[in-house]
C-alpha positions, 0 to 999 in steps of 0.5 A, spaced: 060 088 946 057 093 950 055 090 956 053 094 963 053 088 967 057 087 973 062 082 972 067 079 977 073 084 978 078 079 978 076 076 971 075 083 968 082 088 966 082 095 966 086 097 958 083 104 957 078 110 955 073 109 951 075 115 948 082 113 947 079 109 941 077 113 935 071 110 932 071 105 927 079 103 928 082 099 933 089 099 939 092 095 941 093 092 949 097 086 952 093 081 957 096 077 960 102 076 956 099 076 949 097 082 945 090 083 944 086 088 937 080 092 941 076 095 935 070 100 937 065 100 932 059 105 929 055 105 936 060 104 941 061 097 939 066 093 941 070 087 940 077 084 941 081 078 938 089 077 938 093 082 935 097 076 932 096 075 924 097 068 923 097 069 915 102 073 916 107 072 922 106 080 924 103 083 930 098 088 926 091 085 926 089 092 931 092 097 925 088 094 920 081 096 917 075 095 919 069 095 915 063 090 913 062 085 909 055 081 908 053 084 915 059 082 918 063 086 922 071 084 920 077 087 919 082 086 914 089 085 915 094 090 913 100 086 911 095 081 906 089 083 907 085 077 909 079 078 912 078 076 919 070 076 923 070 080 928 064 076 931 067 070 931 074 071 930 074 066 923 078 068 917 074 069 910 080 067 906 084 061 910 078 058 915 084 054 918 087 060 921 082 063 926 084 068 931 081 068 939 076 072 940 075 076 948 070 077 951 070 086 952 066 091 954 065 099 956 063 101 964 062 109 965 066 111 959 072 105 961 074 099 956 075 092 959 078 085 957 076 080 960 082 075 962 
């Protein structure tokens, strides 16, 4: 989600430059005690949901691969490889393990979480 509209600052987090994030990959950042994946996507496109990979127990989801699958943007897990919509946070292989998703978006080239 790239978004220009001015939200209130106190909800909204600093974590990096656009350009720390290599299109097509995801980092990791920690907000507010938990760890966070944030994806960029073709187009600058953004999204963000935990870091944590229920079917695994791992903190890995942000090193996975992104890709597309029927339309969907969503990243599979490194370890088992489940797939994980990055839309809505729902796992393809194991639906009683969604994740979280967070609001996220880019304002003059900085990446923002929402809190």
């Amino acid at each position: 989600m790239t978004a220009a509209a001015t939200l209130p600052s106190d909800n909204w987090k600093a974590i990096c430059r656009l350009d720390d994030i290599w299109p097509d990959t995801g980092v990791c950042a920690l907000l507010a005690g938990r760890q966070v994946a944030i994806f960029r996507l073709a187009g600058d496109r953004l999204y963000a949901i935990d870091n944590h990979d229920p079917n695994s127990g791992a903190n890995v989801l942000s090193r996975g691969i992104v890709g597309d699958l029927g339309g969907e943007p969503v990243v599979a897990s490194p370890i088992y490889k489940h797939h994980y919509q990055l839309r809505t946070g729902a796992c393809l292989e194991n639906p009683d393990t969604p994740l979280r998703t967070y609001a996220v978006q880019e304002r003059d080239g900085t990446v923002y979480l929402c809190s």
